[in-house]
N, C-alpha and C positions, 0 to 999 in steps of 0.2 A: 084387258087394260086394268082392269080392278085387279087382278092377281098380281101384276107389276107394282100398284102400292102400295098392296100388302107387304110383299116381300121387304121395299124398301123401309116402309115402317119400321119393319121384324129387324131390321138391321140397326136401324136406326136407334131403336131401344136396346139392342145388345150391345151396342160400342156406349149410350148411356151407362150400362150396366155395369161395364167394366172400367170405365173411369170413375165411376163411385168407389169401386174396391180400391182404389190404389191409396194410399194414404200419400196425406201432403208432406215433401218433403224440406226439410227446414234447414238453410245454410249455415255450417259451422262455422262458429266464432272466432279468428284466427288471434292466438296469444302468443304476441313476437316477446323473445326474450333479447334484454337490452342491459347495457353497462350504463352506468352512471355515476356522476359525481354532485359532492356537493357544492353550493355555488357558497361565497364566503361572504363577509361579510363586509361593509367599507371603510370599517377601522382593524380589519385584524392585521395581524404581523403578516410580512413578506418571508418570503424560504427564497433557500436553493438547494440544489442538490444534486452532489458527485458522489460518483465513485472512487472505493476506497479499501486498504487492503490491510489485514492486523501484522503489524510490526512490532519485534522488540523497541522497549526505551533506547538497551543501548547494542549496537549490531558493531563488532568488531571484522574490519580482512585481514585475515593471518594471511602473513607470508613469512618464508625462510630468511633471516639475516644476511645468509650464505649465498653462491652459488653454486649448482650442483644437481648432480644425476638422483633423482626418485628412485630409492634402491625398495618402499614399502609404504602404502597407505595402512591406518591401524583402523580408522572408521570411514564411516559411508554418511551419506544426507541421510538427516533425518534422528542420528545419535547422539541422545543425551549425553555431554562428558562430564567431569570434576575439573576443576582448575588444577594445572600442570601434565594433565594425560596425556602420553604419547599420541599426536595424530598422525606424523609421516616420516621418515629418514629419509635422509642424503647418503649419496657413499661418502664417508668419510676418510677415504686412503689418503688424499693430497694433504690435509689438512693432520692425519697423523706423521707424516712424513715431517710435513713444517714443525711440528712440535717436537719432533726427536732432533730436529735441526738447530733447532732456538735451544734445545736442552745441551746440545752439546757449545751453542757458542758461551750457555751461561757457566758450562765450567770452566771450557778454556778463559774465562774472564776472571772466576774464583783463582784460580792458577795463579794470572799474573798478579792480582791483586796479593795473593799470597809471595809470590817472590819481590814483588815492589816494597813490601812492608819488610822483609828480610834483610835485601840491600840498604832500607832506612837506615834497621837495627844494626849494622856494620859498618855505617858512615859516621853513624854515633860512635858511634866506640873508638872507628880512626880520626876522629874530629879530637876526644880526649886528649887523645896524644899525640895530636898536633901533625898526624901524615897527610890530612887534608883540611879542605877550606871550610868555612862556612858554606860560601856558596853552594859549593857541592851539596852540602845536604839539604840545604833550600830547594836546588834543584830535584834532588830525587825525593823529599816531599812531595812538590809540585808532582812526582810522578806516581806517587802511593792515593794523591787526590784523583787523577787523569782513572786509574785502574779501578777506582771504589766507583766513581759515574757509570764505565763500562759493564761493570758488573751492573748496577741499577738496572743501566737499559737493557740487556742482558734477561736479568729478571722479567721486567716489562715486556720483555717481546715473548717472552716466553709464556706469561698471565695472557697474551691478548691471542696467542697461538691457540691455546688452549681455548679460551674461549670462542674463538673460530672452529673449533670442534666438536664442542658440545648446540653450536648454533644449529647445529646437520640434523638437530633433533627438534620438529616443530610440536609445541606445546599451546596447549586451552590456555586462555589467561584467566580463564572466569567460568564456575560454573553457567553450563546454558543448553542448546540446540546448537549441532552445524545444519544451519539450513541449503547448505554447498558447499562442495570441493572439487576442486580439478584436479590435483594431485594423481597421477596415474604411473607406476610403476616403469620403469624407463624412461621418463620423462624426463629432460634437463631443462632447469629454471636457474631465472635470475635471482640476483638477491633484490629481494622487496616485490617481488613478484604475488602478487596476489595468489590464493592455492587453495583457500579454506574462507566461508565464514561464518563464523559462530554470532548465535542469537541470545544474550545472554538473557538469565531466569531475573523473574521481578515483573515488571511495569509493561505493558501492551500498548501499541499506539498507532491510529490508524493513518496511515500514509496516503495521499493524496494527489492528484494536481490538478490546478488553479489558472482557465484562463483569464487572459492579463486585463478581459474588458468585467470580473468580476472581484479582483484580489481587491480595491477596496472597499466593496461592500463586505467583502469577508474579516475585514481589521474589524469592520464597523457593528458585525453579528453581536446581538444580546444572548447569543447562547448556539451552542448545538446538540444535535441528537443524530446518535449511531445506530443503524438499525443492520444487524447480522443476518445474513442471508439463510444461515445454514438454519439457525432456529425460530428467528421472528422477530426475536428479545429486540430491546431499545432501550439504551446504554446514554446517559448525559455526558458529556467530553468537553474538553475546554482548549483553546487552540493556544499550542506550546510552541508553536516554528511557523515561519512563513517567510521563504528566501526573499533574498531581496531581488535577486536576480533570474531571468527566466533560463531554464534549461536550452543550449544551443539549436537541438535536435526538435521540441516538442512545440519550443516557445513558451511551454505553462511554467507554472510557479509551482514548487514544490512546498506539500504544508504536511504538518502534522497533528494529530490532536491528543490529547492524554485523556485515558480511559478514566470515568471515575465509577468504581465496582465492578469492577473486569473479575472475573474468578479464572481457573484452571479450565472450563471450557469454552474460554476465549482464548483459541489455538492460531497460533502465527500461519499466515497465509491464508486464513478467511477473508472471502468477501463480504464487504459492508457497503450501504449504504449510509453515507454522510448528510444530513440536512441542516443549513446555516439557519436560523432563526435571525431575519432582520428586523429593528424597528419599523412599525406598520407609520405610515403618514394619514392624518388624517384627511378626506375626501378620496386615498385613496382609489380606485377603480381595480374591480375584483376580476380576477381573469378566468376563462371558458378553457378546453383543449380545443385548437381548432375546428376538429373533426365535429364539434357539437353544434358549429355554426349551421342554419340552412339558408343559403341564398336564392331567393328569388324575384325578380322582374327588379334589381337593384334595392331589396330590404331585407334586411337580416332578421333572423329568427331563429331559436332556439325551442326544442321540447320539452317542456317542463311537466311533472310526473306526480298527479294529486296523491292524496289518501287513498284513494278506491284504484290504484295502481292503474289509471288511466294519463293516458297522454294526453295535452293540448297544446298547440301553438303562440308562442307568447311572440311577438315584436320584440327587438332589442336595439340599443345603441353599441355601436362596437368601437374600439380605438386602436390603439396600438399593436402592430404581432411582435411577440417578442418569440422566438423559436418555435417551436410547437404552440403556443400560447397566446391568447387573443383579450383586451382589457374589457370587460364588459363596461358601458360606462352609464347607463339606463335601462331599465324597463325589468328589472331581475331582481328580486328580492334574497338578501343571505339566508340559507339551510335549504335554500328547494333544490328539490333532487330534480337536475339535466341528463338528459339522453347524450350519451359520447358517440355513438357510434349507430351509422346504420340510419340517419335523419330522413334520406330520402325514401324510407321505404314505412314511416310512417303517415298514420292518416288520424286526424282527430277524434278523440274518445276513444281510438284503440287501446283495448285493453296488454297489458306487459307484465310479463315474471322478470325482478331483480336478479341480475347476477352481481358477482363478486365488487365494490365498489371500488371505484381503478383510484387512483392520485389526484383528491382532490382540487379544485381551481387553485394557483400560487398565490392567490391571495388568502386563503381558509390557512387555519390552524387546529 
């Protein structure tokens, strides 16, 4: 019996033994990396903001005057021209046809006109000596008049012949870009048919559209800013157009804005981002992205983000949604940095690495 508690002793102090060696081990501290914005402030300005795309000031559609078979394109999208460069031909056989046709009625006109004035000169002459009347040559006057008109028109048809055949030839009216053409070789078109359009060089301006439950606050902006996708830059603009009528198809309103310090790499057909600057109202309410809302047991709550890039839970008032956007209207101080994304899976005093900060509340500037 005494050997039995020995052994269990012996045991007893070896499993002591070995949870002495083991070291304590200590739970890792887990750092959720989080988006955030800044909350605004209760007097700053209101935004909005569309998208927008860089336009010439002035964008011309060529079309042919003519009608007529696409006998050769001379450019493609995308080719700088000069003002007057060939861009397409027409066949022009019908239209020289009509000109050798109108050339010959303006001689046979020169003809009569030349023998009408003949016969004048020889009604004269037998009026002298009395083998005919006055009248006679009143009349064939009257017919030296009739011949000099024919011949006019004559001429006329023949200047406007011609010019129906030099139409067969589509020309740039303006240095620029054809930012498009349809013109394709066999092609028959109308006259005034659109074919080409050219982007003329100068002035850039970002095109737009407006819907119709914001065009008047966009009369009403103290300013905008363009911001280019390609590079970053942020460009001041000042709004040149704003239809009065909504497009059939989209329902929006069509606007534009005039670049101010556009340079040569502000290239037509960039995307831009447009931001309307409104007058801010004072009492204002600064608005959250939805997504930064945290609801529970019916109270709203937002994460707000110390110094020591720690989280804590703040209470809020909330108000209005306006699209994505929610009005804070209590309990939020402007510049504290809010968690956008991912609320539910915070816990108080967790510690957070910044990422990129997304698009501030629409109330902030």
């Amino acid at each position: 019996m005494t050997r039995h508690y020995r052994t269990l002793a012996l045991a007893s102090l070896l499993m002591l033994a070995l949870a002495g060696c083991k070291e304590d081990v200590k739970p890792v501290e887990e750092i959720r990396p989080v988006r955030y914005v800044l909350a605004g402030s209760s007097n700053s300005q209101d935004s909005q903001q569309f998208s927008g795309e860089i336009r010439a000031r002035h964008e011309s559609q060529l079309a042919f005057r003519v009608g007529g078979k696409v006998l050769e394109r001379r450019v493609n999208a995308g080719d700088s021209v000069k003002k007057g460069q060939l861009l397409a031909v027409l066949d022009g056989s019908d239209y020289q046809l009509d000109t050798s046709a109108k050339q010959a009625q303006l001689a046979a006109a020169q003809a009569d006109l030349a023998q009408q004035e003949a016969d004048l000169k020889r009604y004269r002459e037998l009026l002298t000596q009395n083998f005919i009347s006055a009248a006679q040559v009143e009349r064939q006057q009257t017919a030296v008049q009739a011949a000099r008109a024919r011949l006019q028109q004559a001429q006329a048809a023949l200047s406007a012949s011609r010019n129906q055949g030099n139409y067969t030839a589509l020309l740039a009216d303006s240095d620029g870009v054809i930012s498009s053409i349809g013109a394709e070789p066999g092609m028959v078109v109308a006259a005034g048919q659109p074919v080409a359009r050219l982007a003329a060089n100068g002035e850039r301006e970002v095109a737009f559209q407006v819907p119709e439950n914001a065009v008047d606050a966009l009369r009403g902006a103290s300013g905008f800013k363009v911001k280019l996708w390609a590079d970053g830059r942020e460009l001041d603009a000042r709004l040149r157009e704003l239809a009065a009528d909504a497009d059939g198809a989209t329902r929006t309103y069509a606007a534009r804005l005039a670049l101010n310090g556009s340079d040569a790499e502000v290239r037509l057909g960039m995307t831009a981002s447009v931001r309307a600057l409104l007058p801010g109202q004072p009492g204002a309410a600064m608005r959250l992205p939805l997504s930064a809302i945290l609801d529970e047991q019916g109270k709203h709550y937002v994460w707000v983000i110390n110094a020591q890039q720690q989280v804590g839970r703040k209470a809020v008032t909330v108000g209005a949604i306006d699209g994505d956007s929610i009005a804070i209207t209590s309990g939020l101080r402007g510049g504290e940095k809010v968690v956008t994304a991912g609320v539910h899976l915070l816990r108080d005093g967790q510690r957070v690495t910044l990422l990129e900060q997304t698009a501030a509340a629409r109330g902030q500037q």
